[in-house]
C-alpha positions in Angstrom: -2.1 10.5 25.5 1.1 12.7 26.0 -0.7 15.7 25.4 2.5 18.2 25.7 3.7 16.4 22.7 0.5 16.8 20.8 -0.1 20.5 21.4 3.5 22.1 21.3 3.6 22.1 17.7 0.0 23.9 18.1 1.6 26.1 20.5 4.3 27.2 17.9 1.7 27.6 15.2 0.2 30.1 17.6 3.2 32.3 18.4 4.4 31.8 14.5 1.2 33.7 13.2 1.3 35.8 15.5 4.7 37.4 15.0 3.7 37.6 11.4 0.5 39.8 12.0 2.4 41.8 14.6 5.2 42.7 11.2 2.4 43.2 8.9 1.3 46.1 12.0 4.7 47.2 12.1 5.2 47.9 8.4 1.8 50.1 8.1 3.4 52.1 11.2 6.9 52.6 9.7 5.2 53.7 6.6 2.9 55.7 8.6 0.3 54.4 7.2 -3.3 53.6 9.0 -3.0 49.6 10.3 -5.8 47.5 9.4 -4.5 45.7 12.2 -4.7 47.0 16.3 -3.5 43.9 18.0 -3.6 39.9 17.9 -4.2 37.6 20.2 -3.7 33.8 20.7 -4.0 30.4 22.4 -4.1 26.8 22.2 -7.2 25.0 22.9 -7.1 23.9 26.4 -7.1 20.0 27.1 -10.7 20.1 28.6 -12.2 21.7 25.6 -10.4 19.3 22.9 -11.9 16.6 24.9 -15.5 18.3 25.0 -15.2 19.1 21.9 -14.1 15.5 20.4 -17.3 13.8 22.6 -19.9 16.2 21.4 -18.6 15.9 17.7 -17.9 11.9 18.2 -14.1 12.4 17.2 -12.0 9.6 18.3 -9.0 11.8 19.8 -6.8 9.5 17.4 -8.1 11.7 14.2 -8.4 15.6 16.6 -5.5 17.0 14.5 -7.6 16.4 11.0 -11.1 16.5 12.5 -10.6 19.3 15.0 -10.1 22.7 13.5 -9.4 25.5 15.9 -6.7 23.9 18.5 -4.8 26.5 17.3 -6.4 29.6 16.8 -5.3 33.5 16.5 -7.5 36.6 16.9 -6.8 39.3 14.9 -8.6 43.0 16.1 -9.5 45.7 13.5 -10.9 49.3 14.2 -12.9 49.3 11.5 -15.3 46.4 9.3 -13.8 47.2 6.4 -10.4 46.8 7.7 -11.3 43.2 8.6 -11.6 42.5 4.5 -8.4 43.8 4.3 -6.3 41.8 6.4 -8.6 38.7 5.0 -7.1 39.6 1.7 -3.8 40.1 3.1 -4.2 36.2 4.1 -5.5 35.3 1.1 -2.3 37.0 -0.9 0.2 34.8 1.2 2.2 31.6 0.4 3.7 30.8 4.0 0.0 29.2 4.5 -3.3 27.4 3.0 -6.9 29.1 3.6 -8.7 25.9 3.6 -12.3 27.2 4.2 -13.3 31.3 4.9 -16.9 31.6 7.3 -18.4 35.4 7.0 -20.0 36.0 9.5 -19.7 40.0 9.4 -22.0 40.5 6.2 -24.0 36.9 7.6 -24.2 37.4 11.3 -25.1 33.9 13.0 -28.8 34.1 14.5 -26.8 34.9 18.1 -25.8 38.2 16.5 -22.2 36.9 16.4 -20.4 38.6 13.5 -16.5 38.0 13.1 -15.2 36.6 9.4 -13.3 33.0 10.0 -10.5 31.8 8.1 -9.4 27.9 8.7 -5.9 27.5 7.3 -3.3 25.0 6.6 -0.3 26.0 8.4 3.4 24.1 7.9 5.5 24.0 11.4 8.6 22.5 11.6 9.0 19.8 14.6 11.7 17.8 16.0 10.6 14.9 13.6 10.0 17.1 10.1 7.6 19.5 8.9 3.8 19.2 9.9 1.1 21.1 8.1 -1.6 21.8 11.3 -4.7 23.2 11.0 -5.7 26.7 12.7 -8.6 29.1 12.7 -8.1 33.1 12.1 -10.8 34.9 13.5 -10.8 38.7 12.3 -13.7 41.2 14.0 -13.5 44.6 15.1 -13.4 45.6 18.5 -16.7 46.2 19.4 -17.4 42.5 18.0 -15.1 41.1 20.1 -16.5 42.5 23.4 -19.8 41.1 22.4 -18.6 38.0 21.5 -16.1 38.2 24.8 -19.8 38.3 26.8 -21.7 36.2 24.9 -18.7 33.5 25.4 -19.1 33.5 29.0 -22.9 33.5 28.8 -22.9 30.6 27.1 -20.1 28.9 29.7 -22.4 29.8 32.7 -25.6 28.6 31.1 -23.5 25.5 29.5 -25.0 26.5 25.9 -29.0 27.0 26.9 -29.0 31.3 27.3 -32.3 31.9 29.2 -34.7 34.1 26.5 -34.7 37.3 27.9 -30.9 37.6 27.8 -30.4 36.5 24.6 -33.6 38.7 23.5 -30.7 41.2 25.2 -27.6 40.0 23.8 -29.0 40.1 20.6 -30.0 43.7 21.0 -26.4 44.4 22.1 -25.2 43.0 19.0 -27.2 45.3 17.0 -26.0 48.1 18.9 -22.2 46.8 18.1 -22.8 46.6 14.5 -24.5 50.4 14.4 -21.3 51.7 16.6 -18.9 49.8 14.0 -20.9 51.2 11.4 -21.3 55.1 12.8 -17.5 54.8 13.2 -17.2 53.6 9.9 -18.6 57.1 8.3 -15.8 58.7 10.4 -13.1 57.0 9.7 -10.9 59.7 7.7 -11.3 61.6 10.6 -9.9 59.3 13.2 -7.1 58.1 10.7 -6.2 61.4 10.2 -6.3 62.4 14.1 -4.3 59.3 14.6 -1.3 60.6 12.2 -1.3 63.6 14.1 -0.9 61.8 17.2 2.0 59.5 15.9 4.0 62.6 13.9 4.2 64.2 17.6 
């Protein structure tokens, strides 16, 4: 399989989305206006991982590109929960893409303690040989969801999926302590808004 081939229009899916998210920060800043947005990042699955992924899931790599739904995928960071709802209906109120399915798991954390709120979308690229409607995941959590989830990632890669109990008694414990910083921050939020429109008037 010519696996440049396959992934570049993955690649410009990627870098597409996320030069659209960047504007929709830069628009709240020229209004100055609070950005439910504080940055985005990206990738394309790596080869290994579509591989693993395709065995565990008995995907014949013929049908990845319709079975397999986060090759692409964007991560957009908020600084506050409710922020992530906005830019999920920010999404929503677009016609340069498809939401295909929406996953909330900040209101329904996942028995880990993961929260983060997933959208799977329909994207159209245009390639050498036409237009091509990919699929891509949108992950939007807050900060302090992401460095849990950042941890718990790489957990999970050195104990290949099977945490040992106590840390996930402490992972789990950490995640609760994430969701009561998001949510102390939360009841603060005018304040910090406001402190931050001092900072950018200077």
């Amino acid at each position: 399989m010519n696996w440049q081939s396959i992934l570049a229009p993955y690649a410009q899916v990627v870098e597409e989305l996320k030069i659209k998210l960047k504007g929709i920060r830069k628009q709240f800043e020229y209004e100055s206006e609070h950005s439910p947005i504080e940055f985005i990042t990206g990738r394309v699955k790596p080869v290994p991982s579509i591989i693993e992924k395709a065995e565990n899931r008995k995907i014949l790599l013929e049908d990845i590109e319709t079975e397999i739904q986060d090759i692409a995928g964007v991560r957009v960071m908020c600084q506050f929960v409710d922020d992530i709802y906005t830019v999920v209906e920010m999404i929503r109120a677009r016609n340069d893409l498809t939401i295909i399915e929406e996953k909330d798991y900040v209101s329904e954390k996942k028995e880990s303690g993961y929260r983060s709120y997933h959208l799977i979308i329909e994207y159209p690229v245009e390639t050498i040989t036409g237009m091509k409607k990919l699929l891509a995941e949108i992950q939007i959590r807050t900060l302090a969801m992401n460095f849990w989830a950042t941890n718990e990632h790489s957990l999970n890669y050195k104990y290949r999926g099977s945490i040992p109990a106590n840390i996930k008694v402490r992972l789990q414990n950490a995640a609760e302590a994430a969701f009561q910083l998001d949510e102390e921050m939360s009841k603060i939020k005018h304040e910090v808004q406001e402190a931050q429109k001092m900072f950018h008037r200077k």
